[in-house]
TILORO-824972 format. One record per residue (C-alpha): y, z, x; residue in one letter. Coordinates in steps of 0.2 Angstrom, whole numbers, plus 5000, padded with zeros to 4 digits. Layout:
BEGIN
YZXA ...
***
This chain:
BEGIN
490950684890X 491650504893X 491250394880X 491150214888X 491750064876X 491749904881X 493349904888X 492750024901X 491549904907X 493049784912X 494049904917X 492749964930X 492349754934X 494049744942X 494249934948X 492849954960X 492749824970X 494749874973X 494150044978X 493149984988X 494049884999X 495749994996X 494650135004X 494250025017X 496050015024X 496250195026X 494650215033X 495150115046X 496650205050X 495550365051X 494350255063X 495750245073X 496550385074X 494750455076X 494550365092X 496450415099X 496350585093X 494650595105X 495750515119X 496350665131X 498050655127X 498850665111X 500350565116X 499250385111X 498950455093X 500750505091X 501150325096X 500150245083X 500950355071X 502450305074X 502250115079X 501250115060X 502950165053X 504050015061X 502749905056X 502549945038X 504549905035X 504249745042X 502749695033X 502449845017X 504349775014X 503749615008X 502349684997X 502949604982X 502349474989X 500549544982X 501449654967X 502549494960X 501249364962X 500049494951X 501349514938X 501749334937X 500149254938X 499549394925X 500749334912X 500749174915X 498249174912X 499149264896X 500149154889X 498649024892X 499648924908X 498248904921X 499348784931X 500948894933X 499649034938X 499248914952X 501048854957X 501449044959X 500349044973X 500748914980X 502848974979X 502449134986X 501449055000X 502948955004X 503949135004X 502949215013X 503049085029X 504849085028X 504849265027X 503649295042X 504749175053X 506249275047X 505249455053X 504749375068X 506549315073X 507149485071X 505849595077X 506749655091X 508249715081X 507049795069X 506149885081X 507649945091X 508750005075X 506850115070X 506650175085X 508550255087X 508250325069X 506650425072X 507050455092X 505150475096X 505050595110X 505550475129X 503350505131X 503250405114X 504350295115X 503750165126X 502050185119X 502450145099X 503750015105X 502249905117X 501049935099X 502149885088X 502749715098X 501049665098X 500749695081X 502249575075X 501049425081X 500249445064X 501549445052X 501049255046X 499249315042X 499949485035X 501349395022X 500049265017X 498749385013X 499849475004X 500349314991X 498349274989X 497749444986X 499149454972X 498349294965X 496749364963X 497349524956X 498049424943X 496649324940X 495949514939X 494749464953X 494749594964X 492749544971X 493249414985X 494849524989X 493649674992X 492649565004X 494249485013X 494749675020X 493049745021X 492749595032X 494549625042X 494149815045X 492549825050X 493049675064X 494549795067X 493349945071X 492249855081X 493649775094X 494449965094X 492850005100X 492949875113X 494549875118X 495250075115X 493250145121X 492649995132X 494149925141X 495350095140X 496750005132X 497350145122X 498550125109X 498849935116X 497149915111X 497149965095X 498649845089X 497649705098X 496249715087X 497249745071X 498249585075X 496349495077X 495549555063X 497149505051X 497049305055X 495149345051X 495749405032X 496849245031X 495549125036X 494349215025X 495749215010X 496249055010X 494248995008X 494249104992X 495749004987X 494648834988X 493348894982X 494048954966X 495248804962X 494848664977X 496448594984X 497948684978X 498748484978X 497748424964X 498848574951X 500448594960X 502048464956X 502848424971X 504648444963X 504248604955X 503548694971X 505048624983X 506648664969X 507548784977X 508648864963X 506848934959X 506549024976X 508249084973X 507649174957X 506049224962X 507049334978X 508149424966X 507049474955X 505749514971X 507249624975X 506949774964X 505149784973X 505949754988X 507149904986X 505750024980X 504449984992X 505750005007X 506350154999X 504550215000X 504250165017X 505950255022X 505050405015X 503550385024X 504450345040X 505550515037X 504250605036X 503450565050X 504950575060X 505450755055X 503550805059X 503750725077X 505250855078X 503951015075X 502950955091X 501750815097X 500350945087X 501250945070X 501350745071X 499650695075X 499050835062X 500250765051X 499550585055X 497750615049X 498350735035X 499050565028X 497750445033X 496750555020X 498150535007X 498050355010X 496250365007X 496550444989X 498150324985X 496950194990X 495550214978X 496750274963X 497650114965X 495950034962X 496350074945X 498350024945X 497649854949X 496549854934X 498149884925X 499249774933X 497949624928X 497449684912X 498949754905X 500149614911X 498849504901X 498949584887X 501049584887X 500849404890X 499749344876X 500649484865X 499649594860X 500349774858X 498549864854X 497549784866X 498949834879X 499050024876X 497050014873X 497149964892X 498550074899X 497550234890X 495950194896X 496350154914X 497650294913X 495950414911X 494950354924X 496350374935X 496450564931X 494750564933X 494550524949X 496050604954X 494950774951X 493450714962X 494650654975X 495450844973X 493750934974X 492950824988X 494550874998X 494251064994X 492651074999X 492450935012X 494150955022X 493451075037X 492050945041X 493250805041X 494450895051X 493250915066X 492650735064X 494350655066X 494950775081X 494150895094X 496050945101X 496251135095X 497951135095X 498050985080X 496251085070X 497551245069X 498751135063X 497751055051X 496951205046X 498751295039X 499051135028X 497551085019X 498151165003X 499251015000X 497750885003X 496850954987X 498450994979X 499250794980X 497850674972X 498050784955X 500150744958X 500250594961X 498950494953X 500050474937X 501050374949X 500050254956X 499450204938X 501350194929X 501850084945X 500349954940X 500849944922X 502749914928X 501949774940X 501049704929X 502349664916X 503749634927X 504649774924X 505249814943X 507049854942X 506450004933X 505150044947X 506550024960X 507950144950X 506450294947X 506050284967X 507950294971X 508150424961X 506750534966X 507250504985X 509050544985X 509050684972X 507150764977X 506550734992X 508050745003X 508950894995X 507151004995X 506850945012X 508451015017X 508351165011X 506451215014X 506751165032X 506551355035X 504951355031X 504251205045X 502851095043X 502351165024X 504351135020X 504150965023X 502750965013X 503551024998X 504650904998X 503450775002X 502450844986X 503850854974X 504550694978X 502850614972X 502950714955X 504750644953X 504050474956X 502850514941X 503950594929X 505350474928X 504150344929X 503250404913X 505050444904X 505250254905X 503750214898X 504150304885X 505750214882X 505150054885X 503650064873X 504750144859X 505749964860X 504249864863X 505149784878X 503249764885X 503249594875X 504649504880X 504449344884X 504649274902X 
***
């Protein structure tokens, strides 16, 4: 039996409202894919797949947009600087519009170079390709989002975050209905009403801004937001996240590419498969964003109990829900299954490979957790070295060697590569706590 201290209660105050709304993105991946994967034709659902992917290096690359501003505004509420807490929005803001005219400039070259690396079926093709150039129209909202919701982690807020993407995905579901059902634009319609819903997060972000602090203006020194030898800083050390998260797209995106290879079956099986991985990352991360605020806190104001107090406790809610998550999938998959897809050919597909959807919450939950503490205080170059390392010298190698074995080789790998993730992760930890390198200022 749990016993529930004090500390729980807090943790939980910033946890479920991030579950909440982290579900919510997933959910609507699984909305859509439920609505294509009803289509008569699985080449639309393919398409999204693979369009998903070229999209998520364009805008999941600038993530640490969301994880840096965390970590930084974290430490900074720490150390007791309410104002530098408030510049770091502003700085990243200023990032993230430079950065989203940069990805709109380029798109083009992006898309192409994606597109020859996974080498979509000639059927696929021009479908992911028209879905993902209508997507691109979004990246302003997308980056900026990214920069505010990092802010309110920090604040460890994650209440008015939690109504910003509810808000954007159930607007999302409702223009896929129109627009996929009602007006029979397929997967065109479905990057059409993502692009929508997304400038209806930013509006709805930027109002929880002003709300919280009135005009940014009022807090924010002209001279200090403008000086560009700072922007220079803040990119390389954003750079370790960059690294990491576009070696964890690269990852995702391989996978979905080696799955296209087994048949257009074994990719939209594979599709949904992760749609309901993303749905348990999700919600874990619910509890990595507790971390990343309270334990980047703590490191900032110094104190070394009340930062392994947090890590410990959050640590066993994680694993706690990891188990639900494990069981839910056990005894729920078969129902799910049939709800997401009437096409036989993907359900036998599915149905040979639901072992590693109970199997990969319980592995890589550790994960999820270890890379909030990391966030939190800063510590990225460390994230990006144990992701490198898992990639290169565990995914790849098993993945070509279990390639006899199909779909479930991949799989493996898939599976492995997340335990790498963890255990190396968790070795660093180690080493970091035993210098107390947690409490390092800056």
């Amino acid at each position: 039996m749990v016993s529930i201290t004090p500390l729980d209660h807090k943790i939980w105050r910033v946890a479920w409202p991030a579950i909440l709304s982290n579900i919510s993105i997933p959910l609507l991946g699984l909305v859509d894919a439920g609505i294509l994967g009803h289509l008569d034709d699985t080449r639309y659902l393919g398409a999204v797949a693979i369009g998903s992917a070229l999209l998520s290096f364009l805008y999941w690359g600038f993530s640490f947009l969301r994880m840096g501003t965390t970590g930084r505004v974290a430490r900074a509420l720490g150390e007791g600087n309410e104002g530098r807490a408030n510049l770091e929005l502003c700085r990243a803001g200023v990032m993230a519009l430079a950065l989203a005219m940069l990805v709109w400039l380029l798109h083009p070259f992006w898309l192409r170079a994606g597109l020859t690396l996974m080498s979509p079926d000639a059927s696929l093709s021009g479908l992911a390709a028209s879905y993902a150039q209508i997507r691109i129209a979004s990246a302003p909202a997308v980056l900026l989002t990214y920069a505010i919701i990092g802010w309110f982690i920090g604040h460890g807020d994650t209440r008015w975050p939690m109504w910003v993407l509810i808000a954007t995905n159930v607007v999302n579901i409702a223009l896929d209905v129109l627009f996929v059902v009602g007006l029979g634009l397929a997967s065109d319609g479905a990057a059409l009403a993502t692009v929508l819903a997304e400038y209806l997060g930013l509006g709805l972000a930027l109002v929880g801004v002003l709300r919280r602090t009135g005009p940014l203006h009022r807090h924010v020194n002209r001279q200090d937001l403008l000086n560009i030898r700072v922007y220079m800083t803040l990119l390389r050390s954003n750079g370790h996240l960059f690294v990491r998260t576009i070696t964890l797209l690269a990852a995702f995106a391989f996978f979905t590419a080696m799955g296209e290879r087994l048949g257009p079956a074994t990719l939209a099986a594979n599709a949904l498969l992760m749609q309901l991985l993303l749905l348990t990352a999700y919600a874990l991360d619910g509890f990595a964003y507790a971390v990343e605020s309270m334990a980047g806190n703590r490191a900032g104001a110094g104190d070394e109990a009340g930062f392994y107090q947090v890590v410990r406790r959050c640590g066993l809610w994680c694993a706690v829900a990891a188990g639900l998550l494990s069981i839910a999938f056990l005894t729920l998959q078969l129902p799910l299954f049939r709800l997401l897809t009437s096409l036989p050919e993907v359900l036998a597909v599915l149905d040979q490979h639901r072992f590693w959807l109970v199997l990969l919450p319980l592995v890589a939950g550790p994960t999820y957790l270890l890379d909030g503490v990391f966030i939190g205080t800063g510590e990225t170059r460390d994230m990006m070295r144990t992701m490198l390392a898992s990639a290169l010298l565990v995914y790849l190698p098993v993945w070509y060697f279990a390639q006899p074995w199909g779909n479930n080789g991949l799989w493996l790998a898939f599976t492995l590569f997340n335990l790498a993730r963890g255990v190396t992760l968790y070795a660093r930890y180690r080493s970091l706590s035993r210098r107390a390198a947690w409490f390092r200022p800056g």
